[in-house]
N, C-alpha and C positions, 0 to 999 in steps of 0.2 A: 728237241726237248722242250714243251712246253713248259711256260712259265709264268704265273700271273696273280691275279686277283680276285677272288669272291666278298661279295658281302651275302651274310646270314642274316638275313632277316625274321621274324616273325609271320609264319606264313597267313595268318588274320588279317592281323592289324600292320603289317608290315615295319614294325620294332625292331631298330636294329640290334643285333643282338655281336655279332665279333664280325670281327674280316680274318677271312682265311689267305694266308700268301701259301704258294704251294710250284711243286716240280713236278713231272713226269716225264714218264719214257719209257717204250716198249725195250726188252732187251732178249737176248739170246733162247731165256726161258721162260721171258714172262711180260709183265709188266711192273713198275713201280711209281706210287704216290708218295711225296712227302708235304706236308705244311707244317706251321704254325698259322697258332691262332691268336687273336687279341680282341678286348673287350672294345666298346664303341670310344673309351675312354684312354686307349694306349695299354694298357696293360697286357701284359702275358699270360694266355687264360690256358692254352693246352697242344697238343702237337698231335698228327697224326703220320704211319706211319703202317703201309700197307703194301703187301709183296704180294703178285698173283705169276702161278707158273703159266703155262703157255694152254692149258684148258682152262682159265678163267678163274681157279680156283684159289684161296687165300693160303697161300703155305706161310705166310708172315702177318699178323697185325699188331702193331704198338699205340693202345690211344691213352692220351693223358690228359686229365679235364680239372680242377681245382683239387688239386693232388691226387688225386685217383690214377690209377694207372690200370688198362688192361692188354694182357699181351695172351694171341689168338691163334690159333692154325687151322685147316680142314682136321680131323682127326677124329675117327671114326665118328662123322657127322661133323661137327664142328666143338671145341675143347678151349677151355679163357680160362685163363687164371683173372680174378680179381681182385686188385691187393688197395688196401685202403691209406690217406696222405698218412698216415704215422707209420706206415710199414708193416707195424706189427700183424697186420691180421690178412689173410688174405684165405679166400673162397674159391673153388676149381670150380667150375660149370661145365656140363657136356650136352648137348642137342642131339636129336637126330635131323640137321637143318643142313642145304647147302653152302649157306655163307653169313656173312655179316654186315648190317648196316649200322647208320645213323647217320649222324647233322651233316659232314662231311659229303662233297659234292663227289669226291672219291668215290663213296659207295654204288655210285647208280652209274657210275663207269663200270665199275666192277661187277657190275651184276649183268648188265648189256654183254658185259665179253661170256660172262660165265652162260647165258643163253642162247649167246647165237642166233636172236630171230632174224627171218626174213619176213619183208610184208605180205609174202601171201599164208605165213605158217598161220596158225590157229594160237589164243592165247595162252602162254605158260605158267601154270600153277610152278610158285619158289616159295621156300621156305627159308625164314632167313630168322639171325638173332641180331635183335637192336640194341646198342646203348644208349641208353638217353639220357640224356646231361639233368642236373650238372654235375651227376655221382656216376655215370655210366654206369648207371642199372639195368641189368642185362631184361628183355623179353622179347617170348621168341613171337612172329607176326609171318600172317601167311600173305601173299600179296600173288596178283595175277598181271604177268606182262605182255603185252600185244607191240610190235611195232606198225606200227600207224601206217607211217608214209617213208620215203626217204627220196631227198633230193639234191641235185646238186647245181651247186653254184657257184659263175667265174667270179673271182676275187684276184688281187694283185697278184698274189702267189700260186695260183695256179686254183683247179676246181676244188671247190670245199663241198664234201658229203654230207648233208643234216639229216640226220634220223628224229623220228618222233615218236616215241612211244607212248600207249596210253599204261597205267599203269591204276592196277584199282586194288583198295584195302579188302580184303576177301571176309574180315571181321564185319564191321560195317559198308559196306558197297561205295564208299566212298571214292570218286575216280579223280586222276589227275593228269596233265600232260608233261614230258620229259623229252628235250627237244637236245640229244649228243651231235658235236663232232668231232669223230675220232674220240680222243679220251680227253675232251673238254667239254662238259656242264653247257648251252649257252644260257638254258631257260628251264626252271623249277619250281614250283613252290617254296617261297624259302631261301630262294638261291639267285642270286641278282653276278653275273660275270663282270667284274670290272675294269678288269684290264689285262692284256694277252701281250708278251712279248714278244711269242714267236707263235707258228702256226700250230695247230694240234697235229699230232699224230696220227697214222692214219694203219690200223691195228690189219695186220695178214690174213 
C-alpha cells in the first residue's frame, strides 16, 4: 500500500499551493485513493476520496475543498451531486463523460488504468469532468492520451516500471508530460512527489 507525499504546486509560476498526504492500493475489485490536503500554511484545506472497480472506472468519488463537497459515480456517463459549505443547497450534474478529474495526483492514475494504453496503441480521445478549486466547479474537458515510452528500472526493491504519457488539451493543443508508476504520480505539471514510504503498486 502506497503511502506518501505530494506537493501542489502552481503549474506557472510554481506557487505552492497545499501538500497532499495520501494512501493507495489495488484490491479485489478495483483500486483505492484517499488524502488529505493542507494549505502551505498547515491548515486543513479538503480530502479526497476515490474508488475505481477493476475496469478503471469511478464507482465512488468524495472531494471536499473549503466546504464544498462533491460526491461522484460513473452513472449513465458520469452523475455529482454538488452540495455547497452551508448544506443547504446542493446541484446534481450529469455528462455523457468517462470519468473525473482535477488537482489531485489520484486523477491521472485513474485515468491511466481507465485507458489501458500500450506504447505502440494510437492516441486516446477521453472525456472527462473537472473540478477546480477552490469551489470544485464542475467542467467538462476533452483531453488526448498517448503513452509515450515505458521503462524499467533496478531499484532496492526489485524493477520499478515508469510509464510516460504525453497527454494534450484537445480545447487548446496544449501538451504535457505524465511520467506514472504503478499508481504513483512521480512527475506532472503541478505535481512535485515528496516522499514515498513504500513502493508503488504494480496494477494486473
Amino acid at each position: 500500500m502506497p503511502r506518501g507525499r505530494y506537493s501542489l504546486l502552481d503549474p506557472h509560476d510554481h506557487t505552492p499551493l497545499a501538500e497532499e498526504r495520501f494512501h493507495c492500493a489495488p484490491g479485489p475489485s478495483g483500486w483505492r485513493y484517499v488524502s488529505q490536503l493542507t494549505t502551505p500554511s498547515g491548515d486543513r484545506s479538503g480530502s479526497v476520496d476515490l474508488a475505481l472497480d477493476d475496469l478503471g472506472r469511478p464507482i465512488r468519488l468524495e472531494l471536499r475543498a473549503a466546504g464544498w463537497q462533491v460526491r461522484g459515480a460513473a452513472l449513465d456517463g458520469v452523475t455529482w451531486v454538488r452540495t455547497d459549505p452551508t448544506g443547504t443547497e446542493a446541484t446534481e450534474g450529469n455528462v455523457r463523460a468517462h470519468a473525473f478529474t482535477g488537482t489531485s495526483p489520484a486523477f491521472l492514475v485513474a485515468t491511466a488504468r481507465l485507458l489501458r494504453l500500450t506504447p505502440s496503441a494510437a492516441a486516446t480521445r477521453v472525456r472527462l469532468v473537472a473540478f477546480t478549486d477552490p469551489v470544485l466547479a464542475p467542467r467538462t474537458l476533452d483531453q488526448s492520451w498517448a503513452l509515450i515510452s515505458r521503462e524499467t528500472h533496478a531499484t532496492d526493491n526489485g524493477p520499478l516500471t515508469v510509464d510516460e504519457y504525453q497527454v494534450t488539451a484537445l480545447d487548446t493543443g496544449e501538451q504535457h508530460a505524465v511520467h506514472l508508476a504503478g499508481d504513483v504520480v512521480l512527475a506532472a505539471p503541478g505535481i512535485e512527489l515528496e516522499d514515498l514510504e513504500s513502493p508503488p503498486s504494480a496494477f494486473a
